[in-house]
C-alpha positions as CSV (number, residue, x, y, z in Angstrom):
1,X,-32.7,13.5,-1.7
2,X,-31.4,10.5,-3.2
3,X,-30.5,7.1,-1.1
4,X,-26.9,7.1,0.2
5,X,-24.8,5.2,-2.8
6,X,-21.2,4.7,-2.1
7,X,-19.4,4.6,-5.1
8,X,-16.6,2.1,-4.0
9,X,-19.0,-0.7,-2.4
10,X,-18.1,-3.1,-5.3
11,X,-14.3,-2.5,-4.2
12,X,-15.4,-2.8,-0.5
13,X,-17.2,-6.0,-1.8
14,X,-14.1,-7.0,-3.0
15,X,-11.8,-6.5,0.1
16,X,-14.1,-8.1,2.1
17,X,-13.4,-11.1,0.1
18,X,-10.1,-11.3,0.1
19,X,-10.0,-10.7,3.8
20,X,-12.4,-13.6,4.2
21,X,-9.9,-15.8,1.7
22,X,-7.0,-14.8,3.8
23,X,-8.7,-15.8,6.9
24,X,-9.0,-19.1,5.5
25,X,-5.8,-19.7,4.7
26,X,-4.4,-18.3,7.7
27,X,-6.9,-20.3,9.7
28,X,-5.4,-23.8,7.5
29,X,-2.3,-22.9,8.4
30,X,-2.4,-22.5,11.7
31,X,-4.2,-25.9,12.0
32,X,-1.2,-27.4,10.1
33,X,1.1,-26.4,12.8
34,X,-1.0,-27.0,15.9
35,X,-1.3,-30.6,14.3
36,X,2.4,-31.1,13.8
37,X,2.7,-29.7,17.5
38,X,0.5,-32.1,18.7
39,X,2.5,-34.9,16.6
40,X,5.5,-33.8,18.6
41,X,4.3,-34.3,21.6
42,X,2.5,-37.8,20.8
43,X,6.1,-38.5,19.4
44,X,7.7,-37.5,22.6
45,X,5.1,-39.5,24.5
46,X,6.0,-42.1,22.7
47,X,9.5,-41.9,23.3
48,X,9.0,-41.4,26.8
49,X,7.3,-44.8,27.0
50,X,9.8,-46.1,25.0
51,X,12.9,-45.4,27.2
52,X,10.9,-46.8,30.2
53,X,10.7,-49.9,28.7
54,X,13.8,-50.2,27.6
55,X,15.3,-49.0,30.8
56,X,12.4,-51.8,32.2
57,X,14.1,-54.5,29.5
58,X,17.7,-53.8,30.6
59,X,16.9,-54.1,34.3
60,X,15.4,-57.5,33.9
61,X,16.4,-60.8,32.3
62,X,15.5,-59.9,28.8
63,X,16.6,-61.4,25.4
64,X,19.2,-59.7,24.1
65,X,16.8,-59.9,20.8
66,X,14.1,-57.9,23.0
67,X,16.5,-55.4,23.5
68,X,17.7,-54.8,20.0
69,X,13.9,-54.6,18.8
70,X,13.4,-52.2,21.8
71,X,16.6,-50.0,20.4
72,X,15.1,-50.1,16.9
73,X,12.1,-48.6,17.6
74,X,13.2,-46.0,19.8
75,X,15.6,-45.0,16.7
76,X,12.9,-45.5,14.5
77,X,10.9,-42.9,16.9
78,X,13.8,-40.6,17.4
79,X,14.1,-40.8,13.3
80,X,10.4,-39.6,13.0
81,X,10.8,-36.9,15.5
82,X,13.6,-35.9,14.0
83,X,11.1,-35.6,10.3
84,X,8.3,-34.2,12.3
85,X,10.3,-31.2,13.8
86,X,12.0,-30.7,10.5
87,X,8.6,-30.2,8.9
88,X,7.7,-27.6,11.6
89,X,10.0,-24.3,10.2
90,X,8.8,-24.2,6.8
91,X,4.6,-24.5,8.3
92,X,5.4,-22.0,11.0
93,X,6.4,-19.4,8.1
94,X,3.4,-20.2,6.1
95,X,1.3,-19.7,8.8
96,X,3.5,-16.1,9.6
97,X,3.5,-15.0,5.7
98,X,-0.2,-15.7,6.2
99,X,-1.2,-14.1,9.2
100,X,0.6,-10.8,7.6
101,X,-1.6,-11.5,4.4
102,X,-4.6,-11.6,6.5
103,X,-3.5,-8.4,8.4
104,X,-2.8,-6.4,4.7
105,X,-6.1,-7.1,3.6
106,X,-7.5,-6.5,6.9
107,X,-6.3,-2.8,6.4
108,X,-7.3,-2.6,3.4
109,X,-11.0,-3.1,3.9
110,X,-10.7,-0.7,7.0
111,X,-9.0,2.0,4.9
112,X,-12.4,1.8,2.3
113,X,-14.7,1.3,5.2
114,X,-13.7,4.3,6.7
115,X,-14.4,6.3,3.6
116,X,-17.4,5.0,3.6
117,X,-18.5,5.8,7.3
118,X,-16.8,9.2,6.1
119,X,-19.0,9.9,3.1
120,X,-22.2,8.1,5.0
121,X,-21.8,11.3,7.9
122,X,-20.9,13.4,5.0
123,X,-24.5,12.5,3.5
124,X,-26.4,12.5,6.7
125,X,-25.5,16.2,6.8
126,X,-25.8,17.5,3.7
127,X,-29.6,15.5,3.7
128,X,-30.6,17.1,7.3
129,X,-29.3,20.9,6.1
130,X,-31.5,20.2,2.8
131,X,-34.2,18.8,5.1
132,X,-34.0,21.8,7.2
133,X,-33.7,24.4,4.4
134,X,-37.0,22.3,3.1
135,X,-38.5,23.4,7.0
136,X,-37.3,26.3,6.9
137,X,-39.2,27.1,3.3
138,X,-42.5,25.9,4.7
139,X,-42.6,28.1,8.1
140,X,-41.7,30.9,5.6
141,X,-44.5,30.5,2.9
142,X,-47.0,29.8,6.7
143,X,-45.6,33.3,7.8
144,X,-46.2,34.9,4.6
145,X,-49.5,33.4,4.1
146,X,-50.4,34.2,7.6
147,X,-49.5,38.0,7.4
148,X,-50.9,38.3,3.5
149,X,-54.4,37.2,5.5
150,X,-53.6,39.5,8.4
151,X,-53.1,42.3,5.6
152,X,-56.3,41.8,3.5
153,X,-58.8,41.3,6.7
154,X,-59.9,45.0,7.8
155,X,-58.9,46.4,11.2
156,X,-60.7,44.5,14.3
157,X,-62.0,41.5,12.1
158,X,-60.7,38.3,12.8
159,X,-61.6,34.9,11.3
């Protein structure tokens, strides 16, 4: 019997690429947003230390100048969180619009390699019925052969 040959490996080929692709992008776009996550909460640490020295700057004898300096970087950081967060919506739905790519063309290569485990079992037992039908053709021509030499040797002889 011939090897096992599934007509639809190029296309299984295929899928797996695309999956593969998709996991890529998926896997770029959920670094994007863990990094602008991480830039939030930098930001936030920022500001954090920011408002304790300006609650540090009002509480002492401070320049009025050190003060407004103070102010305009907290705005300034306020300002950027404000961009950072922003920039967070439209990265969350690339990383959603590819996570469902990813799980399409994950489905798609199931759907193919489950025809193929199909046809595989399909060929496994059509090869073991020929295999045994093969068996079974041997033991027959033994047993023929065995009592056509049984029939030719007189009575009480026995070789």
């Amino acid at each position: 019997m011939k090897a096992f040959a599934f007509p639809l490996d190029p296309v299984l080929r295929y899928r797996r690429q695309v999956e593969d692709d998709r996991k890529r992008t998926f896997g770029l776009a959920h670094r994007a947003v863990r990094e602008q996550e991480m830039a939030i909460v930098r930001i936030l640490s920022e500001l954090e230390t920011a408002k304790t020295e300006m609650r540090n700057l009002e509480g002492g004898a401070f320049s009025m100048r050190e003060i407004a300096i103070q102010q305009r970087h907290l705005r300034g950081l306020e300002l950027r969180l404000g961009r950072v967060r922003g920039s967070l919506p439209p990265l969350l739905a690339r990383a959603a619009d590819a996570r469902a790519a990813l799980l399409q063309a994950t489905k798609d290569r199931e759907v193919i390699e489950r025809l193929r485990v199909r046809r595989l079992r399909e060929w496994n037992y059509a090869a073991s019925v020929e295999e045994q039908k093969s068996l079974d053709e041997i033991a027959l021509g033994v047993i023929r052969r065995t009592m056509s030499e049984a029939e030719v040797l007189p009575p009480g002889v026995t070789s």
